[in-house]
VOFI-675426 format. One record per residue (C-alpha): residue number from 1; residue in three letters; x, y, z. Coordinates in steps of 0.5 Angstrom, whole numbers, plus 500, padded with zeros to 3 digits. Layout:
<sites>
site resi->NUM resn->ala px->X py->Y pz->Z
...
</sites>
This chain:
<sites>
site resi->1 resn->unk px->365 py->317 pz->811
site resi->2 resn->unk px->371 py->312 pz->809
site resi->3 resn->unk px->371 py->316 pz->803
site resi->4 resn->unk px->372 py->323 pz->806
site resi->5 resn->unk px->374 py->322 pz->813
site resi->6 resn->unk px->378 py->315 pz->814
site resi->7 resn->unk px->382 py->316 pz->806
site resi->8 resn->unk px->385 py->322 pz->807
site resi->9 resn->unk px->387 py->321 pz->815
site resi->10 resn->unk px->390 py->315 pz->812
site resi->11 resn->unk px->394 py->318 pz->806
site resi->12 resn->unk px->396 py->324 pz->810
site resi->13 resn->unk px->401 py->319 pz->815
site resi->14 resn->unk px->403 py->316 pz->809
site resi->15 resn->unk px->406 py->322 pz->806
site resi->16 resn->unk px->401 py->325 pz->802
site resi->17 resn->unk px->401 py->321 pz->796
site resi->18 resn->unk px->397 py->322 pz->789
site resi->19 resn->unk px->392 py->318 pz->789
site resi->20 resn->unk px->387 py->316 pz->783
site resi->21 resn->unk px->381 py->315 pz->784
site resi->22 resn->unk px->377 py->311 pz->779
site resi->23 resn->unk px->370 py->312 pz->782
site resi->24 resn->unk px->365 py->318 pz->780
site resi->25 resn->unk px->367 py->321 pz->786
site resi->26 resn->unk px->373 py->321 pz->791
site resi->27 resn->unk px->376 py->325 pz->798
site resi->28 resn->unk px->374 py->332 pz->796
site resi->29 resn->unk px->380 py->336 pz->801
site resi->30 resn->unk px->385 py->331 pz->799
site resi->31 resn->unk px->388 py->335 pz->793
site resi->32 resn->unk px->394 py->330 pz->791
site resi->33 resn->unk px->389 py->326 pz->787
site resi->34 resn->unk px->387 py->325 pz->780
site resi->35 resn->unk px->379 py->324 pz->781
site resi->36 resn->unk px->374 py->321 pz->776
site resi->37 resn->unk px->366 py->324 pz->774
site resi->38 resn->unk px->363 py->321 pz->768
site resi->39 resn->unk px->359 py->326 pz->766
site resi->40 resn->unk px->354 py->331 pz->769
site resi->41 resn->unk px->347 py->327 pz->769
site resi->42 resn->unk px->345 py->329 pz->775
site resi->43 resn->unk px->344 py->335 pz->773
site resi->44 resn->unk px->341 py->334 pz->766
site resi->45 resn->unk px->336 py->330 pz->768
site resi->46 resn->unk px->336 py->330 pz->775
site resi->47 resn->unk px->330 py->326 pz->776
site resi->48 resn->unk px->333 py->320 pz->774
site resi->49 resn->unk px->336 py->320 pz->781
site resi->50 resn->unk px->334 py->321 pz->788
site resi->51 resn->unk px->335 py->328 pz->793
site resi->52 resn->unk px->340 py->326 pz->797
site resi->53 resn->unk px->345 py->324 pz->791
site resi->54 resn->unk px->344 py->330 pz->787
site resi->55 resn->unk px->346 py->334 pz->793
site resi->56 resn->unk px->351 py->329 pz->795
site resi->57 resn->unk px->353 py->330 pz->788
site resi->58 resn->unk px->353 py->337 pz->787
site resi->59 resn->unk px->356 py->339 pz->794
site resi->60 resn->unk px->362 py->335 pz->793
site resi->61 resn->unk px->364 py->335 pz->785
site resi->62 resn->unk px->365 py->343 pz->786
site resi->63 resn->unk px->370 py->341 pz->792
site resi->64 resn->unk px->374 py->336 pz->789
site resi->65 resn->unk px->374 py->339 pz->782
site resi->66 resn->unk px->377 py->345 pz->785
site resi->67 resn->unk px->383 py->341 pz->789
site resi->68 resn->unk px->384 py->335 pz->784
site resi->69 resn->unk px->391 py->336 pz->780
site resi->70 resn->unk px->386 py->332 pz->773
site resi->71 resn->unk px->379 py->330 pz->773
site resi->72 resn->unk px->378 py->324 pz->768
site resi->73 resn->unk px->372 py->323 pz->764
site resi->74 resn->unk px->370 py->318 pz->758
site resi->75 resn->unk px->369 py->323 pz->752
site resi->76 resn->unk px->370 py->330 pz->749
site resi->77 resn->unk px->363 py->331 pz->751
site resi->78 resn->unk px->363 py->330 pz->758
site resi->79 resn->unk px->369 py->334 pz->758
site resi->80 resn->unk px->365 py->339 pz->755
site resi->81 resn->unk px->360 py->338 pz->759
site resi->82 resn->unk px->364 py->338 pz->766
site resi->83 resn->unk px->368 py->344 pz->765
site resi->84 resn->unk px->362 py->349 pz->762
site resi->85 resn->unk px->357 py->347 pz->768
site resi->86 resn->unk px->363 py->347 pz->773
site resi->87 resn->unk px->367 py->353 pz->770
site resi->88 resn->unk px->374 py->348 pz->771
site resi->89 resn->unk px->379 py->349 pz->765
site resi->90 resn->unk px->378 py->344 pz->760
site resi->91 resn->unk px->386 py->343 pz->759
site resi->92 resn->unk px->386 py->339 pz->767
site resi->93 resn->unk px->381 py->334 pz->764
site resi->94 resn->unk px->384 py->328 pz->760
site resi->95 resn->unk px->379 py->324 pz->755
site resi->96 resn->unk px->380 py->316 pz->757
site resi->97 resn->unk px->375 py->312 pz->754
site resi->98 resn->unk px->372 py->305 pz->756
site resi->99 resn->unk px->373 py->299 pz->753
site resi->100 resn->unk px->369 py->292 pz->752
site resi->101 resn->unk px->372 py->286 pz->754
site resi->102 resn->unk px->375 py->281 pz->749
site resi->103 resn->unk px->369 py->276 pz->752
site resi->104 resn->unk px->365 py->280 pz->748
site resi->105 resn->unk px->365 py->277 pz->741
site resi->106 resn->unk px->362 py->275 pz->735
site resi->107 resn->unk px->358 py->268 pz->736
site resi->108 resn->unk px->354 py->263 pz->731
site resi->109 resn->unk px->347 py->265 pz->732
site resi->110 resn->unk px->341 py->259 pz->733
site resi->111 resn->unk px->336 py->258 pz->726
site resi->112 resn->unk px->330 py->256 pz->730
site resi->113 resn->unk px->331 py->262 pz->735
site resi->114 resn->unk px->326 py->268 pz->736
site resi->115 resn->unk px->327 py->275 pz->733
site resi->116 resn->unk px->329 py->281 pz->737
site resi->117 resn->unk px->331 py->288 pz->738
site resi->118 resn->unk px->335 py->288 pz->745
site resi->119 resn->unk px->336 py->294 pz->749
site resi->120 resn->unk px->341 py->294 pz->755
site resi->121 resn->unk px->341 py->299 pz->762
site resi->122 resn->unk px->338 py->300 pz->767
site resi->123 resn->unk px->331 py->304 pz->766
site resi->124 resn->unk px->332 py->310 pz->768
site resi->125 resn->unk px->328 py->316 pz->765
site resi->126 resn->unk px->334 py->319 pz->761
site resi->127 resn->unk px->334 py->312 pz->759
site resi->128 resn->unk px->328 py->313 pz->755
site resi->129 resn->unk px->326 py->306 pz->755
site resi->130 resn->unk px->318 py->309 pz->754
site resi->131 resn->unk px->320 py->312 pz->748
site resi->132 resn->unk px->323 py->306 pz->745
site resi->133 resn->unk px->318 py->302 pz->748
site resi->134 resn->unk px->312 py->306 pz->744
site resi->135 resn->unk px->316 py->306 pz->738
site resi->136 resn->unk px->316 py->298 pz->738
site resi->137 resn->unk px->309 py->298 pz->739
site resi->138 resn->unk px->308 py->302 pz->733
site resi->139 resn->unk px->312 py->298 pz->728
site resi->140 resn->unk px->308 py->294 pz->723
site resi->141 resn->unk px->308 py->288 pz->719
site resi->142 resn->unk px->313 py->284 pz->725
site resi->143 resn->unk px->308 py->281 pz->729
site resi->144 resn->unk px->313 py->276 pz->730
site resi->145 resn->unk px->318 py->280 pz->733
site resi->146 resn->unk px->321 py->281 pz->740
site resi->147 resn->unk px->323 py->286 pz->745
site resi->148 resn->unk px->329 py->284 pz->750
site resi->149 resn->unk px->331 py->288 pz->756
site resi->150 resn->unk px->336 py->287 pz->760
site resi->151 resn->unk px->337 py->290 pz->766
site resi->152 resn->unk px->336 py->291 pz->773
site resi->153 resn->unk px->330 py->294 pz->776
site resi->154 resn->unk px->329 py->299 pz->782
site resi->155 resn->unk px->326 py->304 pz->785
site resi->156 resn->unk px->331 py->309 pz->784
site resi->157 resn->unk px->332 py->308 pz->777
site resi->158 resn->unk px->324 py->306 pz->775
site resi->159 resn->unk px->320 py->311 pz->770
site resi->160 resn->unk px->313 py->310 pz->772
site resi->161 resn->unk px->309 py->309 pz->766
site resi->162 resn->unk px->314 py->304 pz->764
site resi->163 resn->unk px->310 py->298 pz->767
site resi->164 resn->unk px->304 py->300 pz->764
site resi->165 resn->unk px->307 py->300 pz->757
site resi->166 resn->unk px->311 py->294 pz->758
site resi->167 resn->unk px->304 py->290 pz->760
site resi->168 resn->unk px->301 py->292 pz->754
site resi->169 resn->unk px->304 py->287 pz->749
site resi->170 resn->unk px->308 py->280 pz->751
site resi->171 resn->unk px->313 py->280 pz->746
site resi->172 resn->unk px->316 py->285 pz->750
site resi->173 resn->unk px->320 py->281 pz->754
site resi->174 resn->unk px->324 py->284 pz->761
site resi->175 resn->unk px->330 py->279 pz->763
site resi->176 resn->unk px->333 py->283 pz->769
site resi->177 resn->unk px->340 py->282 pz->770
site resi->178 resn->unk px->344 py->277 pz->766
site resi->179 resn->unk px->351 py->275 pz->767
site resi->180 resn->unk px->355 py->276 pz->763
site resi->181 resn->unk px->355 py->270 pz->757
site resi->182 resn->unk px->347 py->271 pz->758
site resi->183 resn->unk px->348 py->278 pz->756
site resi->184 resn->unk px->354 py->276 pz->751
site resi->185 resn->unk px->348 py->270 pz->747
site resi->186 resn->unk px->344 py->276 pz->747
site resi->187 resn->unk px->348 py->280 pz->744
site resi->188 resn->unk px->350 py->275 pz->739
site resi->189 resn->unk px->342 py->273 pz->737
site resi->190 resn->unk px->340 py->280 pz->736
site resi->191 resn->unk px->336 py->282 pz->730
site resi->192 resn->unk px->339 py->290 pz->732
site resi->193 resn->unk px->342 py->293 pz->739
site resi->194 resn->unk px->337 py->299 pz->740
site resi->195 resn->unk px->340 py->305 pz->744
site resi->196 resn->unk px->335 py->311 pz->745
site resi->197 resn->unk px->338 py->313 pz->750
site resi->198 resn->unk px->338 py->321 pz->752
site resi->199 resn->unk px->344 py->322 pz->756
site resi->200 resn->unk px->351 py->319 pz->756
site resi->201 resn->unk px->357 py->321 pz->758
site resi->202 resn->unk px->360 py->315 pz->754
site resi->203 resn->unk px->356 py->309 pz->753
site resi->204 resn->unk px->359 py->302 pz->754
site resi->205 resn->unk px->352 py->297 pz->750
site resi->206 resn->unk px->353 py->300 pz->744
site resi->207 resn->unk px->360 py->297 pz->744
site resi->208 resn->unk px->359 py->291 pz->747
site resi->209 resn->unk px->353 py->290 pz->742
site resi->210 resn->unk px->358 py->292 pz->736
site resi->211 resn->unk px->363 py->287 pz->739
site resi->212 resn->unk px->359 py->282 pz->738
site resi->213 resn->unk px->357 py->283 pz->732
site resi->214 resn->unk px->350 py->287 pz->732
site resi->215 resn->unk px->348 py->292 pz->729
site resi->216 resn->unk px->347 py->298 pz->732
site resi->217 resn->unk px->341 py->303 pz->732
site resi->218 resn->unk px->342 py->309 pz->737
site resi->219 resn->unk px->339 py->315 pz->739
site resi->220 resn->unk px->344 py->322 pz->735
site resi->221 resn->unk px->344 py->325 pz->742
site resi->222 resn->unk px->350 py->327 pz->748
site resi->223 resn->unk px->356 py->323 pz->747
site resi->224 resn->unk px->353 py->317 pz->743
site resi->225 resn->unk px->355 py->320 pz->737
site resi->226 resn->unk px->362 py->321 pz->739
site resi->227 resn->unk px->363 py->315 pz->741
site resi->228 resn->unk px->360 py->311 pz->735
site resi->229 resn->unk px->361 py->315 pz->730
site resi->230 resn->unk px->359 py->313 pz->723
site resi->231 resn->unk px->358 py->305 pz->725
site resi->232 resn->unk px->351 py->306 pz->728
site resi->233 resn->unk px->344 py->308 pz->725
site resi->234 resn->unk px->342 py->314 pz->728
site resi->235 resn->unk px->334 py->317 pz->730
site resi->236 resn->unk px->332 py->323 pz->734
site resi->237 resn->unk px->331 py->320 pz->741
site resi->238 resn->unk px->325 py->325 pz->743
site resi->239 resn->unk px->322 py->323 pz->736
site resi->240 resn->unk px->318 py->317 pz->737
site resi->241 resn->unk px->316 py->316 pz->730
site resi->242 resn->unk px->323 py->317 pz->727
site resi->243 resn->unk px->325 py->311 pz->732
site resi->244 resn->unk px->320 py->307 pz->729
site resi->245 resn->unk px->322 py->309 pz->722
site resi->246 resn->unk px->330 py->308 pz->724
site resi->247 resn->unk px->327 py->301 pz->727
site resi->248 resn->unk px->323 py->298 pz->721
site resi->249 resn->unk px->328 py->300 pz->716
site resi->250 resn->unk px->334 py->296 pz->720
site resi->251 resn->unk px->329 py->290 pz->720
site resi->252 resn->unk px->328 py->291 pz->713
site resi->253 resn->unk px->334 py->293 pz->710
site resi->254 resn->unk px->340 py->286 pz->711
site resi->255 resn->unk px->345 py->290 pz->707
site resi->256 resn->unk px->345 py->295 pz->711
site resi->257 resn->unk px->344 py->291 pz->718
site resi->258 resn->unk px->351 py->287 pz->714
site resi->259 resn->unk px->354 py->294 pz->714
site resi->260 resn->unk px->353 py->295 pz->721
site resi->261 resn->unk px->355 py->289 pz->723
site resi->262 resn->unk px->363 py->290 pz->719
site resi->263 resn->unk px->363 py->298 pz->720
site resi->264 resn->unk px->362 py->296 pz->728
site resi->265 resn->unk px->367 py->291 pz->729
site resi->266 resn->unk px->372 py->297 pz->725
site resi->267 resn->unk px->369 py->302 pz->730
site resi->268 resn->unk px->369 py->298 pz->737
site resi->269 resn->unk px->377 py->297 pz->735
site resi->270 resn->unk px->378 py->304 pz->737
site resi->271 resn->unk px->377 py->302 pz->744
site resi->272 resn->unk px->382 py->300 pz->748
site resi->273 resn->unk px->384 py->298 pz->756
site resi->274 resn->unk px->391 py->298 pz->753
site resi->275 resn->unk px->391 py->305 pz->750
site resi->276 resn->unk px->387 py->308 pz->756
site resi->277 resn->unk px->392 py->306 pz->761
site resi->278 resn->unk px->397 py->309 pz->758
site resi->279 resn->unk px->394 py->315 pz->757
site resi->280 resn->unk px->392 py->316 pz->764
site resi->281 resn->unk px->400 py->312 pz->766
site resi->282 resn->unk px->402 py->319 pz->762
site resi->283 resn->unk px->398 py->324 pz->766
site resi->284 resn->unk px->400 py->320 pz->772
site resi->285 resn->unk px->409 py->321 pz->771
site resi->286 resn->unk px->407 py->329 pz->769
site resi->287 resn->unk px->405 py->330 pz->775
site resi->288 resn->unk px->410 py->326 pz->779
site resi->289 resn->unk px->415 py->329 pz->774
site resi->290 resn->unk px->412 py->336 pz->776
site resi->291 resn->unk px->412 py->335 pz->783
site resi->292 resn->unk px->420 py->334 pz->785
site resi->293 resn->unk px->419 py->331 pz->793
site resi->294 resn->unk px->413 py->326 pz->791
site resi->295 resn->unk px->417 py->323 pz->785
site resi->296 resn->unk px->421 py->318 pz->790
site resi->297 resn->unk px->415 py->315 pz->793
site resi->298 resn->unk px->411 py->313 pz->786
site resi->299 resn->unk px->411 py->307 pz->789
site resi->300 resn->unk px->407 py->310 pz->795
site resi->301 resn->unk px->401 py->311 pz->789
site resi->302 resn->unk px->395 py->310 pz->792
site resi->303 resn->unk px->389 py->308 pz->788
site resi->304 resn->unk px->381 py->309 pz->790
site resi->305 resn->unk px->377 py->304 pz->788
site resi->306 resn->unk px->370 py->307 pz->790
site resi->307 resn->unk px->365 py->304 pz->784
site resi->308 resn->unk px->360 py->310 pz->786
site resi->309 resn->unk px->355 py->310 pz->780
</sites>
């Protein structure tokens, strides 16, 4: 309701001026805005999330998409993705890609500590966390070896037979929500970083993982290849065996797993909060340059922090 109805109201008495909304979504009848969409996951993979959000969505995207002066996003992919699905011209939507945290960087692993895969989400169905799951289990000659997840768990983003996977193995290890020098050391003590996802329109793990020095295997799906390029070890996420395979060939391969680890610190620099603030600053003057009556009041410019998922 504030989103929608107070925000505008609010905006209109002080003159209407642009607004940029960093959330997924943003006041969909107010036109002088640059809105946020991530990606278009509800519509993908829509079980993954409730009814009542995928009307939510599905509703007001179209709306603000037609009004919005910019649409950001975080990858090529999901630009593609937004202006096909939603028929809005690709060259309105500006690409500007996430970063990591400077927190997030390389540490000294512990000798006498156990060895881990981890993965990092929530355990949405696109996730694919069963799939990984099985795929662990499949791996031969490592009985020593840990799964990590790291994750909040909910009703909303639960996969019914991930439980029942999980059970059958106590090496396979759900840890919640970390904070962030929890999930940094985990990160750092990591054999390999495993992302099966099926569906991002970005990612941010990977990176992270590849900030601290992990090497990272990762499903050849969506975004993720865009934004990992070649630093990764890729496998077909629907293909449960060809992860396995990818899996055991990270666990055995140290040349390769050291590889990984350089390319991936050469890879993650790509990203920066910097550069992608002076990306969307560039957007932000055309568009008061091309609007005369607006360019007194840029001090005015409002920013919408919705933090919708």
């Amino acid at each position: 309701m504030w989103e929608q109805i107070d925000l505008p109201l609010h905006l209109k008495r002080q003159g209407s001026p642009l607004l940029i909304s960093i959330g997924n979504t943003g006041p969909m009848f107010y036109g002088n805005q640059i809105a946020t969409h991530h990606d278009i996951n509800y519509v993908r993979y829509p079980q993954s999330y409730t009814r009542l959000f995928r009307l939510a969505y599905r509703t007001i995207t179209p709306i603000l998409l037609s009004r919005a002066r910019t649409l950001i996003t975080g990858s090529s992919f999901s630009r593609g993705e937004i202006a096909s699905f939603y028929g809005y011209a690709k060259d309105k939507v500006l690409v500007v890609p996430a970063a990591v945290s400077d927190e997030f960087k390389p540490g000294r692993t512990l000798v006498d500590q156990p060895k881990y895969l981890l993965a990092v989400s929530s355990p949405a169905v696109h996730k694919n966390f069963n799939r990984m799951i099985q795929a662990f289990l499949s791996l031969r000659g490592h009985a020593d070896l840990q799964l990590h997840i790291v994750g909040a768990a909910s009703a909303l983003f639960a996969d019914p037979d991930l439980q029942r996977l999980a059970c059958r193995d106590p090496r396979i290890r759900f840890l919640g929500r970390l904070n962030d020098a929890e999930l940094i050391a985990q990160y750092q003590g990591a054999t390999a970083f495993v992302f099966p996802s099926l569906y991002e329109g970005f990612g941010i793990p990977p990176l992270e993982a590849q900030a601290c020095g992990c090497p990272v295997l990762a499903a050849n799906a969506a975004s993720i290849p865009e934004v990992l390029q070649g630093s990764a070890l890729y496998f077909d996420p629907l293909d449960v065996s060809h992860m396995a395979a990818a899996i055991q060939r990270m666990l055995i391969d140290a040349p390769l797993r050291n590889a990984l680890q350089v390319q991936g610190l050469h890879n993650v620099q790509r990203f920066s909060w910097d550069l992608s603030a002076q990306r969307l600053s560039q957007r932000i003057d055309a568009l008061l340059a091309s609007s005369p009556a607006l360019r007194s009041k840029r001090h005015n410019a409002a920013e919408s922090f919705t933090g919708k998922p």
